[in-house]
NUBA-772858 format. One line per field, with one value per atom (N, C-alpha, C, CB): residue number from 1; residue in one letter; x, y, z. Coordinates in steps of 0.02 Angstrom, whole numbers, plus 50000, padded with zeros to 5 digits. Each point is the difference from the previous one (the first is absolute). Glycine has a CB too. Example, Ala and Ser with C-alpha at 12.3 -4.5 7.8 and 13.67 -1.06 7.14 Angstrom:
<pts>
pos = c(1 | 1 | 1 | 1 | 2 | 2 | 2 | 2)
code = c(a | a | a | a | s | s | s | s)
c1 = c(50660 | 49955 | 50045 | 49905 | 50077 | 50042 | 49961 | 50059)
c2 = c(49716 | 50059 | 50060 | 49941 | 50112 | 50059 | 50055 | 49968)
c3 = c(50390 | 50000 | 50000 | 50062 | 49902 | 50003 | 50037 | 49892)
</pts>
This chain:
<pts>
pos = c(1 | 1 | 1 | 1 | 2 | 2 | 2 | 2 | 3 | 3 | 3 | 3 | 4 | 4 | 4 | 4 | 5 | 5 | 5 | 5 | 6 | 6 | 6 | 6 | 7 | 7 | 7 | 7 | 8 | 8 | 8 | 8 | 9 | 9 | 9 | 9 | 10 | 10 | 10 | 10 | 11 | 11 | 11 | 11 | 12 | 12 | 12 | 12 | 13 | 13 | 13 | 13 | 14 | 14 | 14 | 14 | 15 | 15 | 15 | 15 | 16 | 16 | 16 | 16 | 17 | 17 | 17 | 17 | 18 | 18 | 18 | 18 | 19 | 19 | 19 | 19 | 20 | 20 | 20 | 20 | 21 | 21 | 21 | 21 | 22 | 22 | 22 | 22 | 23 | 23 | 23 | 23 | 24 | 24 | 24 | 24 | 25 | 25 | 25 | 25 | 26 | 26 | 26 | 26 | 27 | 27 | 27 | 27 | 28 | 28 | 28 | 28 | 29 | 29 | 29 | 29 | 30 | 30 | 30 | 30 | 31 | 31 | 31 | 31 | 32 | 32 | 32 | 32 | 33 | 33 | 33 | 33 | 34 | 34 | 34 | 34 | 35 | 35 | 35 | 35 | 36 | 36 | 36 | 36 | 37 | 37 | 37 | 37 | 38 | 38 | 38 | 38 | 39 | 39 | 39 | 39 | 40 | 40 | 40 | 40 | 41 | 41 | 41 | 41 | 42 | 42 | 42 | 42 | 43 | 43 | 43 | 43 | 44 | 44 | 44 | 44 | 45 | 45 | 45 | 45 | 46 | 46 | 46 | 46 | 47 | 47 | 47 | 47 | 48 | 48 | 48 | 48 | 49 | 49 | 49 | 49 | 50 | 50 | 50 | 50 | 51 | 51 | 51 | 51 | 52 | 52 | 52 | 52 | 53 | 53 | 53 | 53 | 54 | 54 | 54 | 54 | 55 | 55 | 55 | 55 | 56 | 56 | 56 | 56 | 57 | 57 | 57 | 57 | 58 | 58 | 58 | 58 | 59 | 59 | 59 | 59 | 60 | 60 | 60 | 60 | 61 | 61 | 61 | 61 | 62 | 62 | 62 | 62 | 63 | 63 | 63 | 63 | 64 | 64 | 64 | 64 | 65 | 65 | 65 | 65 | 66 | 66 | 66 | 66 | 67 | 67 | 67 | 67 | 68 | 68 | 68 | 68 | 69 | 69 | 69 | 69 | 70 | 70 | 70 | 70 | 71 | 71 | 71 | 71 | 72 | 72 | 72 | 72 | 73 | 73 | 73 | 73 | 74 | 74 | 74 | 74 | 75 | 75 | 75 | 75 | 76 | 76 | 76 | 76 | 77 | 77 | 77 | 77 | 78 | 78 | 78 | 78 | 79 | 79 | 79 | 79 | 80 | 80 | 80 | 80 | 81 | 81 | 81 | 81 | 82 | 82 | 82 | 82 | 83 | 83 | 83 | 83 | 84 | 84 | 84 | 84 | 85 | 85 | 85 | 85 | 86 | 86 | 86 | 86 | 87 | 87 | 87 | 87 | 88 | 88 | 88 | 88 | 89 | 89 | 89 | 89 | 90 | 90 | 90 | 90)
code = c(x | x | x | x | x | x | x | x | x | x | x | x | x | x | x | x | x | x | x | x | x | x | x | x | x | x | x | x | x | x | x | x | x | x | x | x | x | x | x | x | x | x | x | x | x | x | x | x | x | x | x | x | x | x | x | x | x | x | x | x | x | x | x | x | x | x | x | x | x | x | x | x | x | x | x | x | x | x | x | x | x | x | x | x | x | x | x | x | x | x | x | x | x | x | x | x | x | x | x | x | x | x | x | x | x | x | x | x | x | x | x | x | x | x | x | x | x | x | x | x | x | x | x | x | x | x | x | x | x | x | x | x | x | x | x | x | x | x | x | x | x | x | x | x | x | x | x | x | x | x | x | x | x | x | x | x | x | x | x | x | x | x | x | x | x | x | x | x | x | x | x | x | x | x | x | x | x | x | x | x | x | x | x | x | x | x | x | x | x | x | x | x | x | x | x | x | x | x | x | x | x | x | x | x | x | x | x | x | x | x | x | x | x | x | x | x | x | x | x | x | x | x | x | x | x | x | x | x | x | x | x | x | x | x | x | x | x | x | x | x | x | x | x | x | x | x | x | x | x | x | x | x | x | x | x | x | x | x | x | x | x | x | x | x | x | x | x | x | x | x | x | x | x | x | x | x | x | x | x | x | x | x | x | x | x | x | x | x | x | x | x | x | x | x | x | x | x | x | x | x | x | x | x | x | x | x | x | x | x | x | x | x | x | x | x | x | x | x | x | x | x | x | x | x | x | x | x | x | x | x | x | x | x | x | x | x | x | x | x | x | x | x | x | x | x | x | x | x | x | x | x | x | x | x | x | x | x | x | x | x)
c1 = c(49836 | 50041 | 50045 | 49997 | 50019 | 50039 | 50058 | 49924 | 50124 | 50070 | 50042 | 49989 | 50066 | 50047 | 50036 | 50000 | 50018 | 50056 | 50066 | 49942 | 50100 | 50064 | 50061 | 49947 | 50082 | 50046 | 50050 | 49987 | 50001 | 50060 | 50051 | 49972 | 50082 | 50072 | 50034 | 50020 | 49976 | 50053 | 49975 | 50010 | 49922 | 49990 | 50010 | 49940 | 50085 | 49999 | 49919 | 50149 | 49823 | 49952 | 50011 | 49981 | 49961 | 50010 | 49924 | 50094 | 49926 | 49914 | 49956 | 50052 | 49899 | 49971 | 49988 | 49957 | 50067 | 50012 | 49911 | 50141 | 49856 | 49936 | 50006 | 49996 | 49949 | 50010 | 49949 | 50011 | 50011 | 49981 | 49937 | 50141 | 49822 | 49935 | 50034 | 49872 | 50120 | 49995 | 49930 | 50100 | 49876 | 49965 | 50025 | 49944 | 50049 | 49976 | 49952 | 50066 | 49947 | 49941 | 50004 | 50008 | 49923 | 49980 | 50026 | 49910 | 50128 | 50017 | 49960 | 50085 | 49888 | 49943 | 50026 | 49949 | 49994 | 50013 | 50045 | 49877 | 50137 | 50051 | 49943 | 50144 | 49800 | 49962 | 49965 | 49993 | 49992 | 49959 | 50040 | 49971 | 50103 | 50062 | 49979 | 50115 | 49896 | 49998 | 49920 | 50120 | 49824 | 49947 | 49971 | 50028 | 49993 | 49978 | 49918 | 50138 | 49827 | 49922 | 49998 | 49970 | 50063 | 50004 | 50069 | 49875 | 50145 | 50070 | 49994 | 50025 | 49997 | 50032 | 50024 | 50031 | 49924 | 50036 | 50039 | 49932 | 50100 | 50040 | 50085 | 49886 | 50108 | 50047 | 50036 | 49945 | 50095 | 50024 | 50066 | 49954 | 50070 | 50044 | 49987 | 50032 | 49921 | 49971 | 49956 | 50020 | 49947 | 49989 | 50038 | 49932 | 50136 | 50039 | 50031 | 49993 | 50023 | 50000 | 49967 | 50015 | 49910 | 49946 | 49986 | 49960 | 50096 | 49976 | 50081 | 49894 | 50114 | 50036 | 50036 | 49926 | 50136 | 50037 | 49964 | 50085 | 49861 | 49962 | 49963 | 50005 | 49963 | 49945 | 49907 | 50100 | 49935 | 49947 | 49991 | 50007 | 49945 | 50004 | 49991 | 49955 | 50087 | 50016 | 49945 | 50093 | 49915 | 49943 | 50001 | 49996 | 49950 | 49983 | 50060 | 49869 | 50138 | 50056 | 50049 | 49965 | 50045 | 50091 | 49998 | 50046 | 49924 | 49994 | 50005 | 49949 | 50007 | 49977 | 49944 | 50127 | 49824 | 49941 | 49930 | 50055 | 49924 | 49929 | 49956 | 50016 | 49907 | 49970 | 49975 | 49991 | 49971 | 49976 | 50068 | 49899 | 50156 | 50050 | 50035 | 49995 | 50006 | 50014 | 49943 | 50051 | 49872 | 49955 | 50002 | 49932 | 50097 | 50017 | 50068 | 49917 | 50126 | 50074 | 49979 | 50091 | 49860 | 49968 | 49975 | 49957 | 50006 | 49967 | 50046 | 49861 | 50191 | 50055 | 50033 | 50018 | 50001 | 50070 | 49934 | 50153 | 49807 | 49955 | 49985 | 49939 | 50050 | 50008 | 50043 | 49937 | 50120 | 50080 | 50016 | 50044 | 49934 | 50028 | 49960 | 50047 | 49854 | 49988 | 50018 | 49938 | 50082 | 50021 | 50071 | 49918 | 50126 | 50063 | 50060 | 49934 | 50054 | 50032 | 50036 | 49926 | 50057 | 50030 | 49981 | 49983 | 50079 | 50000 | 49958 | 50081 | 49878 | 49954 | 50050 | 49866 | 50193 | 50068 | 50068 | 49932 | 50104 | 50062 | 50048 | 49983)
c2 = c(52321 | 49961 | 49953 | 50093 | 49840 | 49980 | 49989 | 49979 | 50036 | 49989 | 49936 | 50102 | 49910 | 49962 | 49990 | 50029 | 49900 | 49969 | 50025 | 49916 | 50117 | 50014 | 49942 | 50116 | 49839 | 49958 | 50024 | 49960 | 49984 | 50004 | 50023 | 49910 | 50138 | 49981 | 49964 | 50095 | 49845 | 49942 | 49964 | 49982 | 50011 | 49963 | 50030 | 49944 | 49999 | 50018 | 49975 | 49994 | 50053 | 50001 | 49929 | 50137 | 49817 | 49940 | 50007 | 49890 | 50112 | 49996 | 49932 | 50070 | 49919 | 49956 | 49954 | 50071 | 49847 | 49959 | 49977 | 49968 | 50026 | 49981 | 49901 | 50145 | 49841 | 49920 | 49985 | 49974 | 49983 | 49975 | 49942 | 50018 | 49975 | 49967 | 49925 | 50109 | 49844 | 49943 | 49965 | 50013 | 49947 | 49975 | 49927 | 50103 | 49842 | 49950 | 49942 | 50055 | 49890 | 49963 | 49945 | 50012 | 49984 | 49960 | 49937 | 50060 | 49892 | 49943 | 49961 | 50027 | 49907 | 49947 | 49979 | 49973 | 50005 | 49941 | 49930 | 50042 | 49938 | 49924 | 49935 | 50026 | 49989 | 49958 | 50012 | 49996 | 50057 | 50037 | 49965 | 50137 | 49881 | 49981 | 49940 | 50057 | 49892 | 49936 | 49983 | 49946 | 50066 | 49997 | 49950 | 50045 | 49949 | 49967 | 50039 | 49937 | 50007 | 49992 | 50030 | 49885 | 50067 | 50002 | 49976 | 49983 | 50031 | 49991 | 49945 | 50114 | 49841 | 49933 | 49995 | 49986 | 49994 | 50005 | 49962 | 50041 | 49896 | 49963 | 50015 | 49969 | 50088 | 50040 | 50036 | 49997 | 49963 | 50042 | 50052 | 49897 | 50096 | 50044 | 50070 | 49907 | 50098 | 50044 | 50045 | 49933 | 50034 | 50031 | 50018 | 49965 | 50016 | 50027 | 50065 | 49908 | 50103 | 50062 | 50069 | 49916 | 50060 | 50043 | 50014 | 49962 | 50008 | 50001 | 50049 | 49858 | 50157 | 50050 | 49942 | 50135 | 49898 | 49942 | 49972 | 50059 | 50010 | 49984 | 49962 | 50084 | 49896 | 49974 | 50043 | 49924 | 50142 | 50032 | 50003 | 50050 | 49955 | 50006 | 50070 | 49884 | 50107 | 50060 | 50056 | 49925 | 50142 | 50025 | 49977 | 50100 | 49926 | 50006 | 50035 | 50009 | 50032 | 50062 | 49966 | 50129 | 49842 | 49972 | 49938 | 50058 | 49883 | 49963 | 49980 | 50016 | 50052 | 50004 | 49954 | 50010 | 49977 | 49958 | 50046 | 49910 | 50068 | 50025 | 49983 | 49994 | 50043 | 49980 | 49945 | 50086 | 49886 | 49929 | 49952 | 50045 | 49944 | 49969 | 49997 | 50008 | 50074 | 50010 | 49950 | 50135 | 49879 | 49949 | 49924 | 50084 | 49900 | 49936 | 49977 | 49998 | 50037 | 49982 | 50001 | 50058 | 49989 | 49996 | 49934 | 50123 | 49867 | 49931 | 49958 | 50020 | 49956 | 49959 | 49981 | 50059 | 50023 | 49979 | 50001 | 50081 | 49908 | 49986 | 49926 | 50131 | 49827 | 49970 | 49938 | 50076 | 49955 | 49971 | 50000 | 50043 | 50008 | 49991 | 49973 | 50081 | 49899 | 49963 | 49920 | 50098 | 49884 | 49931 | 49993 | 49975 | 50080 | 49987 | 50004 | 49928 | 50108 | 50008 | 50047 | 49962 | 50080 | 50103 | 49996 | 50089 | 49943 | 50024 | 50035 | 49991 | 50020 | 50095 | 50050 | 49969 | 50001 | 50058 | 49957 | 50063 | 50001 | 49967 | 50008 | 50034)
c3 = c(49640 | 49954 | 50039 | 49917 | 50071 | 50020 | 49972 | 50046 | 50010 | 49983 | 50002 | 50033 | 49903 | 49999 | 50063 | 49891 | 50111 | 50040 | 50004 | 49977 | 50046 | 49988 | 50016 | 50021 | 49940 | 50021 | 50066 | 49873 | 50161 | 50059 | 49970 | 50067 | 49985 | 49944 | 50034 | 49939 | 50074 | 50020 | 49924 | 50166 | 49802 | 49954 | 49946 | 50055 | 49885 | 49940 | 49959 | 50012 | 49957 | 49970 | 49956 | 50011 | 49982 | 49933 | 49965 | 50068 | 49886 | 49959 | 50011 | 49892 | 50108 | 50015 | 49930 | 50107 | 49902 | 49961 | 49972 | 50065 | 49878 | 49963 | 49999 | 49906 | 50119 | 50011 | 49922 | 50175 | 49787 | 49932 | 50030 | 49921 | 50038 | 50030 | 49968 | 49995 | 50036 | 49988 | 49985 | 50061 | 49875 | 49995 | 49991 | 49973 | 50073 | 49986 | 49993 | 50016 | 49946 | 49978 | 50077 | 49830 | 50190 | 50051 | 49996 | 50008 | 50037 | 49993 | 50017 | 50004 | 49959 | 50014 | 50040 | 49917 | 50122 | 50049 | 49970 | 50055 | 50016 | 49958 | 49994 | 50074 | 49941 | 50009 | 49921 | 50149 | 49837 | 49931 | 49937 | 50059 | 49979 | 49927 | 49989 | 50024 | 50049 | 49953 | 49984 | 50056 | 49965 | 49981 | 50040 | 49898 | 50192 | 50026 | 50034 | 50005 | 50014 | 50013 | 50072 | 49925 | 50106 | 50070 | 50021 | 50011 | 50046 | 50043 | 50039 | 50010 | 49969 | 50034 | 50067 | 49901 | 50145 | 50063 | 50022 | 50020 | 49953 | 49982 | 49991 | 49960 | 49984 | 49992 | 50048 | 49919 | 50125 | 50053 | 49979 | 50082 | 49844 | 49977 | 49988 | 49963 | 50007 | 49988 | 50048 | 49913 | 50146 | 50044 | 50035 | 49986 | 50038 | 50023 | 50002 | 49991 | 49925 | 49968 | 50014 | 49937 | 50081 | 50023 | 50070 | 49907 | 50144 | 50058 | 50048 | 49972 | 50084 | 50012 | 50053 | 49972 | 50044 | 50068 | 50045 | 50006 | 50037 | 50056 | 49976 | 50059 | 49869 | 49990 | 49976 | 50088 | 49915 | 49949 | 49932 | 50073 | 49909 | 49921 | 49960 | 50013 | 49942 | 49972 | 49976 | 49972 | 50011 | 49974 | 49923 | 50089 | 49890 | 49926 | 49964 | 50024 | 50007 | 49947 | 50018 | 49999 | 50068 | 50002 | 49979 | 50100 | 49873 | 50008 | 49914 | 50132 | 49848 | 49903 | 49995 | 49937 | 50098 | 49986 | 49978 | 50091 | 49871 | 49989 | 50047 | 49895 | 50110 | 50053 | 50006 | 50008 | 49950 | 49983 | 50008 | 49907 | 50086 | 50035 | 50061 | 49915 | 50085 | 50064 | 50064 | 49938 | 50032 | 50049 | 50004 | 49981 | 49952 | 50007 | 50020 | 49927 | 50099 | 50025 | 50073 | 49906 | 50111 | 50084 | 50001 | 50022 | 49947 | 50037 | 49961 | 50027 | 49950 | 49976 | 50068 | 49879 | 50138 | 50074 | 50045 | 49987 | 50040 | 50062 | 49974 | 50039 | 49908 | 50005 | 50007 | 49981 | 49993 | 50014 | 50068 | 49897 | 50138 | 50092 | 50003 | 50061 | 49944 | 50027 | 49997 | 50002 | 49938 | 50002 | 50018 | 49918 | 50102 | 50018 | 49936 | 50097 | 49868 | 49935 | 50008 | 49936 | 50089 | 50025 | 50051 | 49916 | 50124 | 50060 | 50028 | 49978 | 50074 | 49991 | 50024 | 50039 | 50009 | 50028 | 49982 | 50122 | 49875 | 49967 | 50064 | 49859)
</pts>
């Protein structure tokens, strides 16, 4: 049989807290909201948003992009550094 734990006695016993489940609803992409096609590589505002100090780009989950946007914000900022629009390092 196995035995119970006996509390230290320096500690006071605390019951263990029940965590309530959170359900929330998935947030769309900002690209989905407005109902854009493809990402403008033009748009250097917006890519900005998506890109990190050094010059990486964000993930999917940190970022809130879907995957099909998320692929088109990649080739957006590769094409913005190559013409000199975005930095590739900050």
């Amino acid at each position: 049989m196995a035995r119970k734990k006996k509390p230290s006695p320096g500690r006071p016993v605390r019951p263990k807290k029940k965590r309530k489940s959170r359900f929330r609803e998935q947030a769309k992409c900002r690209f989905c909201r407005e109902k854009t096609d493809e990402v403008d590589y033009k748009d250097v505002a917006v890519l900005s948003k998506l890109v990190t100090q050094h010059g990486k780009m964000f993930s999917r989950k940190r970022g809130g992009n879907c995957a099909s946007h998320q692929r088109s914000c990649k080739r957006a900022l590769k094409r913005a550094r190559f013409i000199a629009l975005m930095p590739y390092v900050t």
